[in-house]
N, C-alpha and C positions, 0 to 999 in steps of 0.2 A: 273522429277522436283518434290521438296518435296511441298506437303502440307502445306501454311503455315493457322493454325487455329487461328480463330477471340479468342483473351484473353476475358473470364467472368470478368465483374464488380461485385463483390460479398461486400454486407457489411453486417461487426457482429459486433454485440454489446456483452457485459458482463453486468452482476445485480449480485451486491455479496449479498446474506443474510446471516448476521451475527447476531446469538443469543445468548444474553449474558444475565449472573441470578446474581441479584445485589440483597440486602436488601431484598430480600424475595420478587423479581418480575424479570418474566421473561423481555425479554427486546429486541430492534431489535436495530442496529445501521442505520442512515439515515444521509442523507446531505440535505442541502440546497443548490438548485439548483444556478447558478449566472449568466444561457448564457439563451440565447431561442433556441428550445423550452419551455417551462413552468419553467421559469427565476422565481426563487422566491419562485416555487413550494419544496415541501419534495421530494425527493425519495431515495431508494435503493441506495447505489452508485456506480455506474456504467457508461461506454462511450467506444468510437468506439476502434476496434482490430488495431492496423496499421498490412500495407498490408506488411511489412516484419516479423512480429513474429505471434510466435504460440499460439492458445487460451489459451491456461494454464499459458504461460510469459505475455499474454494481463491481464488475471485476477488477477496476483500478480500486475502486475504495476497499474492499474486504482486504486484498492484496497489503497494499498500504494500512489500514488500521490491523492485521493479523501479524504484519511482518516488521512492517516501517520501511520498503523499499518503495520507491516510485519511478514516474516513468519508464516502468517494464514493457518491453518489446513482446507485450501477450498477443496470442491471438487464438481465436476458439479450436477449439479440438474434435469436437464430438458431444450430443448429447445422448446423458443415460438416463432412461425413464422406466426403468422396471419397480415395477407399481410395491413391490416391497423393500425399496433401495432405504426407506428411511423409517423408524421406527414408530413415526408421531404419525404419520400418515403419507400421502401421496407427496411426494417431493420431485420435480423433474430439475438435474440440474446439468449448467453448461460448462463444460472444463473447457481452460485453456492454459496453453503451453508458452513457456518461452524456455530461449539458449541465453545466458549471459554468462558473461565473465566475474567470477569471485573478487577476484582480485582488486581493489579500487571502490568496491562498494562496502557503504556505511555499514556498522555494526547492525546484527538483526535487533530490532524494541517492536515489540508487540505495543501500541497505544491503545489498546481495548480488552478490560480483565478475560474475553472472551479466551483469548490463548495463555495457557503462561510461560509458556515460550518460544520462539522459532530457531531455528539450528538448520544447519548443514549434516545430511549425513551420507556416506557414499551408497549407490546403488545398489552393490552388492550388498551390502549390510540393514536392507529394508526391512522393518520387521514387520508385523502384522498391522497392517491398518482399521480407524473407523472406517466403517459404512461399508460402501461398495471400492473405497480407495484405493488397494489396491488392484483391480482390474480398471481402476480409470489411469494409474501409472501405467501398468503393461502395457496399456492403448498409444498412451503417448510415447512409451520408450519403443514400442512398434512399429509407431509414425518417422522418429526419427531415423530410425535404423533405416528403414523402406526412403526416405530424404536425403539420407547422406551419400547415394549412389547417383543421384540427378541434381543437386541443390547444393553451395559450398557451407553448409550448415556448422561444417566444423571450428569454421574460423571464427563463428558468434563466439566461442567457447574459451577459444585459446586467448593468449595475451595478445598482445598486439603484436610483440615482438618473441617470436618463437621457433623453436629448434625442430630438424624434420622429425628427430626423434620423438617429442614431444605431439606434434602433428600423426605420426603412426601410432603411438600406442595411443590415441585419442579414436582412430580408426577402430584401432584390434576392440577396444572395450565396447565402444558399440557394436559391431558387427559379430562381436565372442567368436572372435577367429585368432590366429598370429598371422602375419602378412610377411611374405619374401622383404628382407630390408632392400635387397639391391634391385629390385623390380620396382617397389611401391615407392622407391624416390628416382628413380629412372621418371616411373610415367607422370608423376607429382613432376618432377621439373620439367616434361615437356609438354605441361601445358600451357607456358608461359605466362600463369598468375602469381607466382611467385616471387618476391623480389627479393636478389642477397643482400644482405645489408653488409658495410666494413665490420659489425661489429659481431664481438663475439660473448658466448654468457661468461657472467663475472657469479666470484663466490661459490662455486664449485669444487670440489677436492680433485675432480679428474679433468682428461685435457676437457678444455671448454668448446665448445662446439660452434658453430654460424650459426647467427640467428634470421631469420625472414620473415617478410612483412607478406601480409595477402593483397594485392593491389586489383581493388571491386572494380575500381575504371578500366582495366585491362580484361578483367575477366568479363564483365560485361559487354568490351565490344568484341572477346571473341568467341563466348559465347551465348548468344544472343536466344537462344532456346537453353535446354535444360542440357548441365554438363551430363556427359556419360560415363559410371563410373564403377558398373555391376561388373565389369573383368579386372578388379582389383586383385592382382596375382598376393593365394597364399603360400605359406611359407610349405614348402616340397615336404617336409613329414612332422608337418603338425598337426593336432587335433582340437575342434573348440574347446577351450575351457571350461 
C-alpha cells in the first residue's frame, strides 16, 4: 500500500528593494500600505507567493501589481525567517534588490487596492518601516555599498549620459564618505570604461560640464574578473557624514 504523506503548509513572502538616483540623491521606492497588518504604514513593497508559482513569477507580479513597474532587473537578496517577522504567524520571506534608473520610467500605479500608493523617497529620509523592513533595507543598502568596490553597479543608476561629478557624489552617498575630486577622476578615467562624449550638459545656470557614457563592451573585455575598487582615495580632511 503506498504511503500517502501529510502536504507542508509553507508561507513566502517577497520585499523588492528598488534603488533609484534622481537629482543628485539616492532614493528607495516604498508603498503605502491599505490592508492590516500595519494599514497605513510605509513599506518595501511586497506580499504573499501563491501556492501555484514560482518565487521569481511571485517577485515580478507583487512588484508589478504594488507599483506598475515591469521588467525590473530584480534579483534575490537574502532570506529572512525569524519566526516572529510576521504578526499572523510564521512568514519566511525572499527580498530582492534592483539599481534602475528613475528617469524614463512610467509614473508609479499601484493596480491592486493592496497599496494606496508607491512613491520615491530618498535614502536618508527613511522613516520607520512594516514588519522587519527596515533591516531587510540595511541588508540590501549593505550589499550594495560592499558591490560598488568590485562590480560597476553605479552606472545601473546614473543616466545614460552623465557628468564625473554626478558619477562621485553617486559614489560619496553610498560609501557616506567625500572622495578627493582630483584622485577619484584621475583613477575613474584610467580605467578606460569611460567614454567623453562632444557633448556637454544643457539647462544649467553654471558652466556645463562633459558628459560620459559607460562603455560595458570595453569594460568587460578589460576586466574580465571583478573591477578593483576599495583604494578609492578620500578627500585629505574629511569625515563621513
Amino acid at each position: 500500500m503506498e504511503t500517502v504523506l501529510p502536504k507542508f503548509d509553507s508561507v513566502f513572502s517577497i520585499d523588492c528593494v528598488i534603488f533609484g538616483f534622481e537629482a543628485g540623491e539616492l532614493k528607495i521606492l516604498l508603498i503605502e500600505r491599505n490592508e492590516e497588518p500595519f494599514k497605513d504604514w510605509y513599506a518595501l513593497p511586497g506580499n504573499f507567493v501563491g501556492q501555484n508559482e514560482s518565487i521569481d513569477d511571485g517577485a515580478k507580479r507583487i512588484l508589478y501589481e504594488l507599483t506598475g513597474l515591469r521588467n525590473m532587473p530584480i534579483k534575490q537578496l537574502h532570506t529572512f525567517g525569524e519566526v516572529n517577522r510576521h504578526p499572523q504567524g510564521r512568514v519566511i520571506t525572499v527580498a530582492y534588490f534592483a539599481l534602475i534608473r528613475i528617469s524614463g520610467q512610467k509614473d508609479l500605479t499601484p493596480i491592486t487596492q493592496y497599496a494606496r500608493k508607491a512613491f520615491w523617497i530618498p535614502v536618508n529620509e527613511m522613516p520607520k518601516l512594516a514588519f522587519d523592513h527596515t533591516e531587510i533595507f540595511r541588508s540590501a543598502f549593505s550589499k550594495i555599498r560592499k558591490r560598488l568596490n568590485y562590480q560597476p553597479i553605479a552606472f545601473d543608476l546614473l543616466p545614460e549620459k552623465f557628468t564625473l561629478t554626478q558619477l562621485q557624489s553617486l559614489y560619496e552617498i553610498i560609501l557616506n564618505k567625500k572622495l578627493d575630486k582630483r584622485n577619484f577622476r584621475k583613477k575613474m578615467l584610467s580605467y578606460g570604461f569611460l567614454k567623453e562624449l562632444s557633448e556637454k550638459q544643457k539647462g544649467v545656470s553654471y558652466r556645463a560640464a562633459k558628459l560620459y557614457k559607460f562603455d560595458r563592451r570595453k569594460y568587460n573585455k578589460i576586466f574580465q574578473n571583478d573591477l578593483n575598487m576599495d583604494a578609492l582615495p578620500a578627500a585629505a580632511a574629511s569625515e563621513e557624514k
